[in-house]
C-alpha positions as CSV (number, residue, x, y, z in Angstrom):
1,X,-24.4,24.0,132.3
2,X,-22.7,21.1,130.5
3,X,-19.8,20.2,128.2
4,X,-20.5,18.7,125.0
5,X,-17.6,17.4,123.6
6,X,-15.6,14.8,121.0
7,X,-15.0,11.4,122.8
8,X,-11.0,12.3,122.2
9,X,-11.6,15.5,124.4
10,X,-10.9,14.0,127.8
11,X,-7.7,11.9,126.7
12,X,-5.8,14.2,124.9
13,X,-1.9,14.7,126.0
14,X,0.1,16.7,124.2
15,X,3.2,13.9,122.7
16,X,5.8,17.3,123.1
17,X,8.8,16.2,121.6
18,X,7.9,13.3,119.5
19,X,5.3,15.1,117.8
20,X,5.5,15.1,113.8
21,X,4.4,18.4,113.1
22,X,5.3,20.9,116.2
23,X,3.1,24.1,116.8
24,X,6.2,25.6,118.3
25,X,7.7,25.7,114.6
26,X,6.4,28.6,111.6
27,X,3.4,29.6,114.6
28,X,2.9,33.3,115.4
29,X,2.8,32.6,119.3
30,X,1.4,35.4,121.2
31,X,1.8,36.4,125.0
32,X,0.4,39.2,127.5
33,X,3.0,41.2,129.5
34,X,1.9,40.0,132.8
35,X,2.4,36.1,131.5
36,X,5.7,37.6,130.8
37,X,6.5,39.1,133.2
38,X,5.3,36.3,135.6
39,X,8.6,34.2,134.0
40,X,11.1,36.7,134.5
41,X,10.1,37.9,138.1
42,X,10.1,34.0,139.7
43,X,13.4,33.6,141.7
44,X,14.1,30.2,140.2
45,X,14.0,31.6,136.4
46,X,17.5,30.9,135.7
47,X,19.5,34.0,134.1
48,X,20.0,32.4,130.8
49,X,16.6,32.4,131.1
50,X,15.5,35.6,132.0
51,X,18.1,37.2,128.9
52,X,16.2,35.2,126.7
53,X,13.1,36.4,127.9
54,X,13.8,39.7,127.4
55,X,15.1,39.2,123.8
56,X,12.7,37.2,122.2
57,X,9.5,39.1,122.0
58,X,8.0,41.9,120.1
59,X,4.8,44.1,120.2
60,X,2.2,42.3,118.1
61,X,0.3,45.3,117.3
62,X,1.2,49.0,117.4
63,X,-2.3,49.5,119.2
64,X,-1.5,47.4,121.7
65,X,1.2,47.0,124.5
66,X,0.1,44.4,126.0
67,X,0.3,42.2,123.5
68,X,3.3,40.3,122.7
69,X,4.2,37.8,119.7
70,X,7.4,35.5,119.8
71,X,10.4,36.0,118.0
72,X,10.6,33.0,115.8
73,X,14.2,32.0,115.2
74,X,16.3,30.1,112.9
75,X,13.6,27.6,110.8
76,X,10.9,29.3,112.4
77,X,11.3,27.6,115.6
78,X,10.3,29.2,119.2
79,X,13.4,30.1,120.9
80,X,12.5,28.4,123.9
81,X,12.1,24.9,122.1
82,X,15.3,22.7,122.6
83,X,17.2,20.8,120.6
84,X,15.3,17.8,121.7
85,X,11.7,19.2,120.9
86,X,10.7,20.6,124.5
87,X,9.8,23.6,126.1
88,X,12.5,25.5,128.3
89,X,10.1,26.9,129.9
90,X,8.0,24.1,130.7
91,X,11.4,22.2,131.7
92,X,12.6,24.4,134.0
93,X,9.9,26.1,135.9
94,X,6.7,23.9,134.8
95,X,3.7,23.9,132.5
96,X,1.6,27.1,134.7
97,X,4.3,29.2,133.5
98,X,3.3,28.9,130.0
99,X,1.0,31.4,128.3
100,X,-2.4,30.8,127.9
101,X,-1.8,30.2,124.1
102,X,0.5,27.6,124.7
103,X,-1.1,25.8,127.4
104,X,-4.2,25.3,125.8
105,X,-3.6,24.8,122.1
106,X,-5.2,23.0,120.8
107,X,-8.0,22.9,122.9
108,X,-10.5,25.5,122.1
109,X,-14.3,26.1,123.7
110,X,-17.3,27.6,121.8
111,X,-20.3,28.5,124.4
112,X,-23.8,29.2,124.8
113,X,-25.7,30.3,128.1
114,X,-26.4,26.6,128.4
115,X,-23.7,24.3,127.2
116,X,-19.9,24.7,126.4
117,X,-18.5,22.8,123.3
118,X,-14.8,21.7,123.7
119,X,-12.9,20.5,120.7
120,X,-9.4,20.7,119.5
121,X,-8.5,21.5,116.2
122,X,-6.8,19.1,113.4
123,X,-3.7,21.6,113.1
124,X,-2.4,18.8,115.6
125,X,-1.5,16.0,114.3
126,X,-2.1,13.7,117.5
127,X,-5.8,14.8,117.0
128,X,-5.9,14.1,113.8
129,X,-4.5,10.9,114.1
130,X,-7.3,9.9,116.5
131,X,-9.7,10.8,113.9
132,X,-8.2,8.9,111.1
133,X,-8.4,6.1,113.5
134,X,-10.2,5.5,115.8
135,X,-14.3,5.1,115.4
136,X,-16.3,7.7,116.9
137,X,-13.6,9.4,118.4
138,X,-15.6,12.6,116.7
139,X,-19.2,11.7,118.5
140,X,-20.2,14.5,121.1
141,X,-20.9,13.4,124.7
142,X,-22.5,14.9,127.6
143,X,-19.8,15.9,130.5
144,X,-21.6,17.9,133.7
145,X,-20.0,20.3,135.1
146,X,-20.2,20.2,138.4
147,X,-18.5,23.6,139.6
148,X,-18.5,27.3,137.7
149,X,-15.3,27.1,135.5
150,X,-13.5,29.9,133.8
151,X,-13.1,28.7,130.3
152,X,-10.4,30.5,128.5
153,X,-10.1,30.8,124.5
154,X,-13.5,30.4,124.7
155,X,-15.6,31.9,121.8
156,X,-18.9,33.3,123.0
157,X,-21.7,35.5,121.9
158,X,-22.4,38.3,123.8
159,X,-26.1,40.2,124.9
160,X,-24.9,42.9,122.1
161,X,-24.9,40.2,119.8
162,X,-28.5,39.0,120.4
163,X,-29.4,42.5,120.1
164,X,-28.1,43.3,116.6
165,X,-27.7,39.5,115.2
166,X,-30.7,37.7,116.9
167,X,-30.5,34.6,115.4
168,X,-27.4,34.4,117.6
169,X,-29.8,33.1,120.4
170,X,-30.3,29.8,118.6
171,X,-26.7,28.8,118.0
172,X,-27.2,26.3,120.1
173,X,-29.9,24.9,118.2
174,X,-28.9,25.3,114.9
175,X,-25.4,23.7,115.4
176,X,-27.5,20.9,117.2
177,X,-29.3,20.4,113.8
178,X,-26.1,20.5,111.7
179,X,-24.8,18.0,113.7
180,X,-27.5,15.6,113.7
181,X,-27.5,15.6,110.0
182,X,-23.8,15.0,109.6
183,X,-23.6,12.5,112.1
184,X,-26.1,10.6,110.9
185,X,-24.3,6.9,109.7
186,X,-27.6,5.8,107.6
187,X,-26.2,7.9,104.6
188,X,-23.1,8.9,103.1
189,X,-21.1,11.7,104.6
190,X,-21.4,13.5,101.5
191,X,-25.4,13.1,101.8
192,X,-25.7,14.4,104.8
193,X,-23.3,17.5,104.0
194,X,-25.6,18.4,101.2
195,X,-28.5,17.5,103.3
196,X,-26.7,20.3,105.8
197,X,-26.7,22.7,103.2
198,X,-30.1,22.2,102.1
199,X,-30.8,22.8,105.9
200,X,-28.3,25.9,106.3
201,X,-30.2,27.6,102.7
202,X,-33.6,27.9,104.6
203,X,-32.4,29.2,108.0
204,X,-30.5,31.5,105.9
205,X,-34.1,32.5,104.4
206,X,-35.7,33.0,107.7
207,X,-32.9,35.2,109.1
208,X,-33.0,37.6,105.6
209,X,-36.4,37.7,106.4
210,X,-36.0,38.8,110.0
211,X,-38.1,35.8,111.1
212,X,-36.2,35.4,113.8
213,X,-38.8,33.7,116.5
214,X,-39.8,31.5,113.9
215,X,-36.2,29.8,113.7
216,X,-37.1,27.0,116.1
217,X,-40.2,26.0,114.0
218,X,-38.1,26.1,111.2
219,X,-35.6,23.9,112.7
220,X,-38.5,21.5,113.5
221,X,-39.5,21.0,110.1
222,X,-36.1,20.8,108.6
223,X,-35.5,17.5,110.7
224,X,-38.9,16.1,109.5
225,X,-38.2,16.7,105.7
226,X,-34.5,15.4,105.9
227,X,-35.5,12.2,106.3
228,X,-37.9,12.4,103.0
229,X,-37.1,9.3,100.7
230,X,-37.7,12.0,98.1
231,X,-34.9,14.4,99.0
232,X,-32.6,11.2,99.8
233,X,-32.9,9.7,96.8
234,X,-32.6,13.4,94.5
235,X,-29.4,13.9,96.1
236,X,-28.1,10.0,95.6
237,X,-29.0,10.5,92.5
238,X,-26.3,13.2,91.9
239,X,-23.5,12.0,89.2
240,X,-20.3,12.8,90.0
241,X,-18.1,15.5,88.3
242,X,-14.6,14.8,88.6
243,X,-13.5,17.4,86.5
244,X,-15.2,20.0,89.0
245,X,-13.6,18.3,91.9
246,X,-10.5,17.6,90.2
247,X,-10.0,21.4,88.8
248,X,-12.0,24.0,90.8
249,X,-11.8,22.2,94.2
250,X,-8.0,21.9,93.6
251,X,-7.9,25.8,92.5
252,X,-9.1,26.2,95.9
253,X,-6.8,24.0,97.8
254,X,-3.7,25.3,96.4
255,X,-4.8,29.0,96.5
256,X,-5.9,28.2,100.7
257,X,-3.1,25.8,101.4
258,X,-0.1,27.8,99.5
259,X,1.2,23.8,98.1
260,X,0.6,22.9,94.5
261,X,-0.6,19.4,95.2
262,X,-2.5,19.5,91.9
263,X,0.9,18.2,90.4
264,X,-0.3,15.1,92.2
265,X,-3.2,14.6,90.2
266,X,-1.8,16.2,86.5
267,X,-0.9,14.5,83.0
268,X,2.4,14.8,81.6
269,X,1.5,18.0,80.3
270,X,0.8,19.4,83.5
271,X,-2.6,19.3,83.3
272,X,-5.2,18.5,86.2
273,X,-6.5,15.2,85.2
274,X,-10.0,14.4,86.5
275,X,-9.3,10.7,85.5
276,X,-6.3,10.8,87.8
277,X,-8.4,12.3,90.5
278,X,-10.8,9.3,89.7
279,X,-8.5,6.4,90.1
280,X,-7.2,8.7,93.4
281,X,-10.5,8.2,94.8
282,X,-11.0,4.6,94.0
283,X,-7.5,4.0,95.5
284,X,-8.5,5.6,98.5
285,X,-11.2,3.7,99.1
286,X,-9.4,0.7,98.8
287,X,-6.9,1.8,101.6
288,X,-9.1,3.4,103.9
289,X,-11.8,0.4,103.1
290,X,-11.4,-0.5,106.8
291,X,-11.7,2.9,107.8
292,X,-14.3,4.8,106.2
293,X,-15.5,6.5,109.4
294,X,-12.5,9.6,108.4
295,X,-14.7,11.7,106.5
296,X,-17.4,11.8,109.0
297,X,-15.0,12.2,112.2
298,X,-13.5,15.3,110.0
299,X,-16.5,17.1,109.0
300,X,-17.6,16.5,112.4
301,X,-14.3,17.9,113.7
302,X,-14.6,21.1,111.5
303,X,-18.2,21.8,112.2
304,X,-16.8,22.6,115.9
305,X,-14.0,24.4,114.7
306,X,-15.2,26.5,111.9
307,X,-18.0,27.3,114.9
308,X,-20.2,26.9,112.0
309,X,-23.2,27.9,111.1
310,X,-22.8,31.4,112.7
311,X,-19.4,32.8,112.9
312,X,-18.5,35.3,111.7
313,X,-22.1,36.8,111.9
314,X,-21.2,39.1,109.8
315,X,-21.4,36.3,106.9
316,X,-24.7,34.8,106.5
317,X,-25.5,31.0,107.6
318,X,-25.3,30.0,104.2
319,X,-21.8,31.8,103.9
320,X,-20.9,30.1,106.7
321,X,-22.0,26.5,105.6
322,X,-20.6,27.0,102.1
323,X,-16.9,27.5,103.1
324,X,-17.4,24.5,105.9
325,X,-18.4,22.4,102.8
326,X,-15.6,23.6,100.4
327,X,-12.9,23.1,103.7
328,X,-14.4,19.4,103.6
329,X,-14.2,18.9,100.3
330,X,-10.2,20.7,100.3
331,X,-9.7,18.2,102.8
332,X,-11.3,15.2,100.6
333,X,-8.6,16.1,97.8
334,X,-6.0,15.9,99.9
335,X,-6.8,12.7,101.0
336,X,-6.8,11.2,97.1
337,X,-4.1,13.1,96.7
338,X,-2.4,11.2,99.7
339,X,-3.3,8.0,97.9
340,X,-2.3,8.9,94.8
341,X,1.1,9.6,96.3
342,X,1.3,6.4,98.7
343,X,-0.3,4.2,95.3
344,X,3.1,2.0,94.9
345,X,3.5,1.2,98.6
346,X,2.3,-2.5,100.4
347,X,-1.1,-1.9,101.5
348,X,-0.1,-1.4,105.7
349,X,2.5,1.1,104.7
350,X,0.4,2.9,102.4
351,X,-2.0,3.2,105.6
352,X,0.2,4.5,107.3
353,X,2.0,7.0,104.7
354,X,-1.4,8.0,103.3
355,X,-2.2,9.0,107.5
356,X,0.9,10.8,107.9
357,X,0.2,12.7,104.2
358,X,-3.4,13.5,105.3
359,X,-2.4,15.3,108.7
360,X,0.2,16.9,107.8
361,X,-1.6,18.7,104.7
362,X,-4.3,19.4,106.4
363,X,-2.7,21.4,109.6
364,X,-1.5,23.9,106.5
365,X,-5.7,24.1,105.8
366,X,-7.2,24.3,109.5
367,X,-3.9,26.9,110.4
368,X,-5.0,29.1,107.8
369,X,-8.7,29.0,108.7
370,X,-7.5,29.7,112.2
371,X,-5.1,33.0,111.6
372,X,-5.7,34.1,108.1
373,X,-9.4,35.6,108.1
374,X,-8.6,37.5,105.0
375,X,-8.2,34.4,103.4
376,X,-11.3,33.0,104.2
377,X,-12.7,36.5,102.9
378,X,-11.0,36.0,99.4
379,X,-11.8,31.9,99.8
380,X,-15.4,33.2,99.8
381,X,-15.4,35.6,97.2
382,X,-13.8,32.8,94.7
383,X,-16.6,30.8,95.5
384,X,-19.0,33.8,94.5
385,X,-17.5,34.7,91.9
386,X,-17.4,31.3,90.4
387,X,-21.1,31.2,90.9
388,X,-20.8,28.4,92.7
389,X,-22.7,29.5,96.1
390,X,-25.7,26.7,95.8
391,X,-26.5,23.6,97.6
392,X,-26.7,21.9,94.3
393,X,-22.7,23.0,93.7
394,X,-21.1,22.2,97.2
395,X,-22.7,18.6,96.3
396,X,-21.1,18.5,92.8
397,X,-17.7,19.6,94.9
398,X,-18.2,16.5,97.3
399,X,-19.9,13.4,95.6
């Protein structure tokens, strides 16, 4: 067994107290009893301590005493953080009394009986810094593992799941796929998304017809015609619709995100403007001119943590790919956005304000797709029910 992982993987360090957008603040921050208790019980908890233990949790579910969530305070900070940012916890007794939620965020592991994917997700702004700058801080690399680990927060299908969802067995392989495509640097990012979906459409096919041994086959000749100058050159071919992106796209993002950032790209009538969205995109090309690797370290990024193409399996590949497309393009917009907003700044601070825009609207994004599964659910029904579940749409929604 191996790690595949993002280059950033293996230097990552939490920045604690400096950090810009704190996952101790507005976070429902669960604990078990025994982490718990494992605080209170240690003879060097202090008693100030050990009171605030005891006050500060709650039962996270009815069904479930075992499970605790933190009682957020005033501003929706953890009562343990300090004034100066840090953990009380961490400061007085040391980082293994943390609970697992804590001490891992926001690294996360997706497996198969083969190879464990480690990522962390965007929510945190030092990641996403790394990703808006620093080149192929998103490419996957190959780490052994030389010992049996325990991975925890690790998502993982299980023999039930081969049983009643057999396509499960090729996760693996189909994410391998996706990711080829995507990370591909001879074409566009937006290319090789729709390209993805093109690909994600006839795996969906095979697995509605319960073809499931064939998946590998299928696979095989996806990556043959994907590199058709044919298909290429249909899909360059594509005009941009600014008025989709501009309206429905940003229907989406305020809906998912809970912000009205369309107000960013409206008349003085307070309507969207696709011509604003326009000269958005044109600015942020001109201040991201030296860095156009973003987009591709992002949808790289998300592919890992949307576990994409097959979770949940109760939503079809295709289901799965759409909303990883529509996330991208959500997260598109909110970088012209950021560029429309940063547009009468000197060109180095405008990098750096358009950064700081970009990771900080898009932690409200990833957050959601982490803890609000019902609205992903209603995410994907808006996309349904505005017809717009087609390879040929999620391409209008990106170029």
């Amino acid at each position: 067994m191996y790690y595949r992982q993002p280059r950033y993987f293996k230097d990552f360090k939490c920045v604690g107290g400096t950090c810009s957008n704190s996952c101790c603040v507005g976070w429902a921050i669960f604990w078990k009893k025994d982490e718990i208790d494992k605080v209170k019980d240690d003879p060097n908890c202090s008693q100030e301590l050990k009171e605030l233990m005891e006050k500060s949790f709650h039962l996270a579910r009815s069904d479930n005493d075992n499970l605790y969530a933190v009682t957020l305070g005033e501003n929706r900070r953890c009562p343990f953080l300090t004034e100066d940012n840090f953990c009380r916890i961490q400061r007085e007794l040391g980082a293994e009394y943390l609970s697992d939620v804590c001490s891992i965020y926001p690294r996360s592991h997706s497996a198969t009986d083969d190879v464990c994917y480690n990522f962390c997700y965007m929510s945190c702004p030092t990641v996403m810094h790394k990703l808006l700058n620093e080149d192929k801080s998103a490419d996957l690399v190959n780490i052994p593992v030389k010992e049996r680990t325990t991975m925890k927060n690790t998502f993982k299908y299980t023999e039930q799941n081969y049983k009643s969802n057999p396509e499960t067995k090729y996760f693996g392989e189909i994410f391998e796929l996706l990711y080829d495509i995507i990370s591909d640097r001879k074409n566009s990012v937006e290319t090789n998304v729709i390209l993805g979906a093109l690909a994600a459409k006839a795996l969906a096919k095979v697995v509605e017809d319960k073809n499931y041994d064939n998946i590998p086959n299928a696979i095989h000749d996806i990556r043959k015609q994907i590199h058709s100058g044919a298909e290429l050159k249909s899909i360059e071919n594509i005009k941009p619709n600014y008025t989709l992106k501009a309206t429905t796209v940003g229907k989406f993002l305020s809906f998912f995100s809970g912000s009205d950032l369309l107000k960013f790209i409206s008349d003085e009538n307070g309507n969207v403007s696709p011509e604003l969205y326009q000269l958005g995109e044109q600015r942020l090309a001109e201040v991201y001119k030296d860095k156009e690797f973003w987009l591709r370290n992002v949808a790289l990024n998300l592919l890992l943590e949307l576990h994409v193409p097959l979770n949940p399996i109760s939503r079809t590949i295709f289901e799965n790919y759409s909303l990883y497309a529509v996330t991208l393009a959500m997260m598109k917009y909110i970088a012209v956005v950021a560029a429309r907003v940063t547009a009468n700044y000197k060109t180095e601070n405008a990098i750096a304000k358009t950064d700081e825009f970009i990771t900080t609207a898009s932690a409200i994004v990833v957050r959601n797709f982490s803890h609000s599964p019902k609205k992903v659910d209603t995410l994907l029904e808006m996309i349904k029910a505005g017809g717009f579940m087609s390879p040929a749409y999620l391409a209008l929604f990106l170029k």
